[in-house]
C-alpha positions as CSV (number, residue, x, y, z in Angstrom):
1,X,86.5,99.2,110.8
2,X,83.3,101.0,112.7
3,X,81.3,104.3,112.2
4,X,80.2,104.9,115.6
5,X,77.1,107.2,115.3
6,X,74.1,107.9,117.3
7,X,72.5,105.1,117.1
8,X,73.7,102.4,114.9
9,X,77.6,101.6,114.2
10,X,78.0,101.2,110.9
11,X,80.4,98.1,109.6
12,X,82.4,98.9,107.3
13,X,84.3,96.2,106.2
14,X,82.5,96.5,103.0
15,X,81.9,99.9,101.2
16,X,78.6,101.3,102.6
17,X,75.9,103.2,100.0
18,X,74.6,106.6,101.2
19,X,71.7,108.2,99.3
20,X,71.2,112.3,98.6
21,X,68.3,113.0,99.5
22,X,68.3,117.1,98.8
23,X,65.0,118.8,100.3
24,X,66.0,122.0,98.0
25,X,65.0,123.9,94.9
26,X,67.9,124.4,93.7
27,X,70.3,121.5,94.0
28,X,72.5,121.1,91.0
29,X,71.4,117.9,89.5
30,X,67.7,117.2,91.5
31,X,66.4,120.5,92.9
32,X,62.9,121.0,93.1
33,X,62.6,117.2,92.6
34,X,61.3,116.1,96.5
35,X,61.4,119.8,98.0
36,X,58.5,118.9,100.4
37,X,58.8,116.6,103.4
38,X,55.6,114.2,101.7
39,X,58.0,113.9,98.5
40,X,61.1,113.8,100.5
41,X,60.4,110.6,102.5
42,X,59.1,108.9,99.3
43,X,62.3,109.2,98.1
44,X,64.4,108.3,101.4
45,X,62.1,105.1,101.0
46,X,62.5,104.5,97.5
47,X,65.9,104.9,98.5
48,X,65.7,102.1,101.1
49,X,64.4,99.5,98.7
50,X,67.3,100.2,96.4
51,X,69.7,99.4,98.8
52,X,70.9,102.3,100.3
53,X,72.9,101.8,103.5
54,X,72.7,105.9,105.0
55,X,69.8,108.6,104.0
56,X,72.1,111.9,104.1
57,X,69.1,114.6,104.2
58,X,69.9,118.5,103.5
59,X,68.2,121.9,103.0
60,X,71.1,123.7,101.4
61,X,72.2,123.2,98.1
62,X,76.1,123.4,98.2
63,X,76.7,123.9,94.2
64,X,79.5,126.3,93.7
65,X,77.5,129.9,93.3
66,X,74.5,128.3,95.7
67,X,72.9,131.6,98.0
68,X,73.0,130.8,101.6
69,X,69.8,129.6,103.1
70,X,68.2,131.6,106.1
71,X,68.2,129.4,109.6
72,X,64.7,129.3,109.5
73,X,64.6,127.6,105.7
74,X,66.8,125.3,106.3
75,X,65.2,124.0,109.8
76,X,61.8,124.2,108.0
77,X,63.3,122.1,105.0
78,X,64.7,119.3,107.0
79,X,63.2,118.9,110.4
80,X,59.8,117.2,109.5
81,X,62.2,114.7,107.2
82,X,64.2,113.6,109.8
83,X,61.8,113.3,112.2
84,X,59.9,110.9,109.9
85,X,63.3,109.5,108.8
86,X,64.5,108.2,111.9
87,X,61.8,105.7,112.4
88,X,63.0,103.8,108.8
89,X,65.6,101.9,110.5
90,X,68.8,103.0,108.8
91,X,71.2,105.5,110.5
92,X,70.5,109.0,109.3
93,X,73.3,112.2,108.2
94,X,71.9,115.9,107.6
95,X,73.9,118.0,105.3
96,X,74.8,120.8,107.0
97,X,77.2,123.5,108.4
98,X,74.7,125.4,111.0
99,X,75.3,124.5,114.8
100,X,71.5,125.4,115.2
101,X,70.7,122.6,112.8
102,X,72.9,120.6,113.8
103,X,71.7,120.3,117.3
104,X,67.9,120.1,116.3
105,X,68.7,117.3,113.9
106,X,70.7,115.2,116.8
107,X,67.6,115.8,119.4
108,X,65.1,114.4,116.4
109,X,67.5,111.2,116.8
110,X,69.3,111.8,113.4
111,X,72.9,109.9,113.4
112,X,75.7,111.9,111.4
113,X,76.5,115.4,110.8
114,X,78.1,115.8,107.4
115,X,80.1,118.9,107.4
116,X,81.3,121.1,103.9
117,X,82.8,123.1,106.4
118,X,84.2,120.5,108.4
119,X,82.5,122.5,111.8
120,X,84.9,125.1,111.7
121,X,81.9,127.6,112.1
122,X,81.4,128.9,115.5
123,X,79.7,126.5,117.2
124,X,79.8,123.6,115.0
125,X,82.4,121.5,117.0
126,X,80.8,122.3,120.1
127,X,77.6,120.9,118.9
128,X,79.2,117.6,118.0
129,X,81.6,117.9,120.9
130,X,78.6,118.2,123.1
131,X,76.8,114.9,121.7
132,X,77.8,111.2,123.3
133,X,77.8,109.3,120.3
134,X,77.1,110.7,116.5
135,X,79.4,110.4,114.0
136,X,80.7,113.0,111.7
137,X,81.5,113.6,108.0
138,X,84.9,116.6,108.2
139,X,84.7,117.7,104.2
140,X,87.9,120.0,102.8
141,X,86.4,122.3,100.9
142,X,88.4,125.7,99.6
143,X,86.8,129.1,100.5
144,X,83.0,128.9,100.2
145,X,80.1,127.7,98.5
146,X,79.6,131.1,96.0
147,X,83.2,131.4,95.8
148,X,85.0,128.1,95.6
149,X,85.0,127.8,91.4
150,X,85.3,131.1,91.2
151,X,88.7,131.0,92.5
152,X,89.6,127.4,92.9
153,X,93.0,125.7,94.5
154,X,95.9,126.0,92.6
155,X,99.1,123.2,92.6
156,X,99.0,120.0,94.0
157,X,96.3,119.3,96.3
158,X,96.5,116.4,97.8
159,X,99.0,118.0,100.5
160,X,96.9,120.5,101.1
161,X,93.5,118.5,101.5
162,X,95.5,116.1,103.9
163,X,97.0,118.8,106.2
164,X,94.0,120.5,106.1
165,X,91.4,117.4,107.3
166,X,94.3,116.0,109.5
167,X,94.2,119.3,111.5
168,X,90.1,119.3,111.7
169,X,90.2,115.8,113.2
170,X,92.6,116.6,115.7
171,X,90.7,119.2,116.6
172,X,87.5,116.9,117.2
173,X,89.8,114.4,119.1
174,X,91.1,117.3,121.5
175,X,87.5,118.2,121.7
176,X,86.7,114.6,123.4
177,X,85.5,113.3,120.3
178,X,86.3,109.5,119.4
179,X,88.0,108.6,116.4
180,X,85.5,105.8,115.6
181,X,82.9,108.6,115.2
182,X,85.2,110.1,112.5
183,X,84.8,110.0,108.6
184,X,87.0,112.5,106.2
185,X,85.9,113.5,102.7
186,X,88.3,115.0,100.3
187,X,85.7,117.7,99.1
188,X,85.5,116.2,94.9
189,X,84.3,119.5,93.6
190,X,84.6,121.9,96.3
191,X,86.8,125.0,95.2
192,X,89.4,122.2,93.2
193,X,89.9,121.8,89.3
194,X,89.0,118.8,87.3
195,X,92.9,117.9,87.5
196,X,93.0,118.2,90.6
197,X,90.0,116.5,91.8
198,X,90.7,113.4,89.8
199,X,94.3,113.5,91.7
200,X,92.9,113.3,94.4
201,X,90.8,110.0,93.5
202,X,94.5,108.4,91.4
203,X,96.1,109.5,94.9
204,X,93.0,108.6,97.2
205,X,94.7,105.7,99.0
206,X,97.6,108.3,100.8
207,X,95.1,109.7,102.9
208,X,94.3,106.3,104.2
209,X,97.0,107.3,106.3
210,X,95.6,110.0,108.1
211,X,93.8,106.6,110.5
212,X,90.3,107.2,109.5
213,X,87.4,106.2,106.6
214,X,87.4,108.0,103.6
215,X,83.7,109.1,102.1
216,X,83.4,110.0,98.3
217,X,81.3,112.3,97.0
218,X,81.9,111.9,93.4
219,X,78.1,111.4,92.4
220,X,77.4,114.0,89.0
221,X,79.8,116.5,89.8
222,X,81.4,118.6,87.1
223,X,84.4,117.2,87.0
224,X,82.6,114.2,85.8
225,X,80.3,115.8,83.1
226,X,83.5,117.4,82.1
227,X,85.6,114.4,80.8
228,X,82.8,112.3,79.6
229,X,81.1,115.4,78.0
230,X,78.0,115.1,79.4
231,X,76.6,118.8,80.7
232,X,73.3,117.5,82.2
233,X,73.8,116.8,85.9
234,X,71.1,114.3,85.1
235,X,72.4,112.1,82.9
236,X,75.8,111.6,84.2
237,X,74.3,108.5,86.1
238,X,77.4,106.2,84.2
239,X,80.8,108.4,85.2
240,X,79.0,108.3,88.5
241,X,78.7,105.1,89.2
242,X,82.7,104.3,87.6
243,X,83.9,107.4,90.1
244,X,82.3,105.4,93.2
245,X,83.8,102.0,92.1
246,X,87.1,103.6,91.5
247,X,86.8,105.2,95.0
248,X,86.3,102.0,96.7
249,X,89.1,100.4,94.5
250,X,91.4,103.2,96.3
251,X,89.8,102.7,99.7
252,X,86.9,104.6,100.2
253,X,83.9,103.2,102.8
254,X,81.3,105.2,102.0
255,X,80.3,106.7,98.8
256,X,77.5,109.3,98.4
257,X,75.2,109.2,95.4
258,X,72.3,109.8,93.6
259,X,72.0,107.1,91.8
260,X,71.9,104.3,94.8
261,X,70.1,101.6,93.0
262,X,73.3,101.6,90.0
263,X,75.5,102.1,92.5
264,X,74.6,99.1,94.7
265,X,74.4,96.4,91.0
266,X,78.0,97.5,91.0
267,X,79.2,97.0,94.1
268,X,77.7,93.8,93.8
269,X,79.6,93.1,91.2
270,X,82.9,94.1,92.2
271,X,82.7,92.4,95.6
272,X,82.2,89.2,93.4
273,X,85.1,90.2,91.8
274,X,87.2,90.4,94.7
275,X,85.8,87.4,96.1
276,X,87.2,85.8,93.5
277,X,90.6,87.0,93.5
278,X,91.1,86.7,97.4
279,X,90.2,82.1,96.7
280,X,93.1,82.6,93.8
281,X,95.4,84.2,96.0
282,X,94.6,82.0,99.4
């Protein structure tokens, strides 16, 4: 199984590692923390020599009640990072729903566009559409950024969430878009309940079936702080790293994080793990 992006395409037989790296004041567990380009790119590269397999840059914090950011922000935010970011040798992802951004960040050579709004915008699939060869990240997410907890989902949502990401990648397809340069993401966080978002990661594996990679974003969300009783975004490095290994256990490729260098000792360890129990079973 390949990630076909700009650039690179991505194996992912094994679980790939991609690192936030939020050039924002406001991001719910790191804002203000590398809001300039200089600080930015010391941490993609600190990043790098922790293992990270993606960079996934953006200028928009997305945590539920987040302000929209003007055009203009958001360009000034990420373009000097990805222009430097490129040149580090790993494939790179922006964050964002804007077709203007999007386009920018595919002429500075960046590799994935990685949607909340899974390019329904106006626009936004045309942009991608438009583009040879990047890949793209199609997120579910229930009404909007600085409404989505306010009114969250209500039910089962795993029906739902699969409907809803199968229609957005047959869009893309109709649109001339390969499958290979498709990744779906369930949305952990994004307008759902803690019951419901940790269905979805007990019932991950079922939307294997839609024929595409799964990316988790499971990496401090609330749902986490909220059964381990941890309210610091900060400090919920440990649920973090358990949420990514349970993803991968249930089939995920890709999980996004914070906390890469963690992230990466565990993998580590669970590939040994199932090293082990594929020579028992052979």
């Amino acid at each position: 199984m390949n990630w076909q992006t700009s650039r690179f395409l991505i194996d992912l037989t094994l679980p790939r590692v991609m690192g936030i790296v939020n050039v924002t004041p406001d991001s719910f567990s790191d804002g203000g923390t590398h809001d300039t380009p200089s600080q930015a790119l010391m941490h993609c590269e600190r990043l790098l020599r922790e293992g990270c397999d993606i960079l996934d840059i953006g200028g928009e914090s997305t945590r539920p009640g987040s302000p929209a950011v003007s055009l203009d922000d958001e360009l000034a935010r990420v373009m000097p990072v990805v222009r430097d970011a490129v040149k580090l040798g790993v494939p790179v992802s922006v964050d964002t729903y804007k077709p203007e951004v999007m386009r920018e960040v595919l002429d500075a050579g960046a590799d994935i566009v990685n949607d909340i709004w899974a390019l329904r915008l106006p626009g936004a699939q045309d942009a991608v559409a438009a583009h040879p060869n990047c890949g793209v990240c199609l997120m579910h997410m229930h009404r909007d950024p600085q409404t989505m907890q306010a009114d969250p989902m209500r039910g089962p949502v795993l029906g739902p969430v699969s409907s809803f990401l199968a229609e957005r990648a047959a869009a893309l397809r109709s649109a001339g878009v390969a499958a290979t340069r498709i990744v779906l993401d369930p949305g952990i966080g994004f307008g759902k309940t803690v019951e419901q978002n940790f269905e979805l990661l007990e019932r991950q594996a079922e939307l294997l079936a839609l024929g595409y990679p799964i990316l988790a974003g499971w990496s401090r969300k609330g749902s986490l702080g909220a059964v381990a009783g941890i309210q610091n975004a900060a400090e919920r490095m440990v649920p973090s790293v358990a949420a990514a290994l349970l993803a991968v256990e249930r089939g995920a490729r890709v999980v996004r994080v914070h906390d890469v260098k963690e992230t990466v000792a565990a993998l580590a360890v669970w590939r040994a793990a199932s090293a082990m129990t594929t020579q028992q079973q052979e």
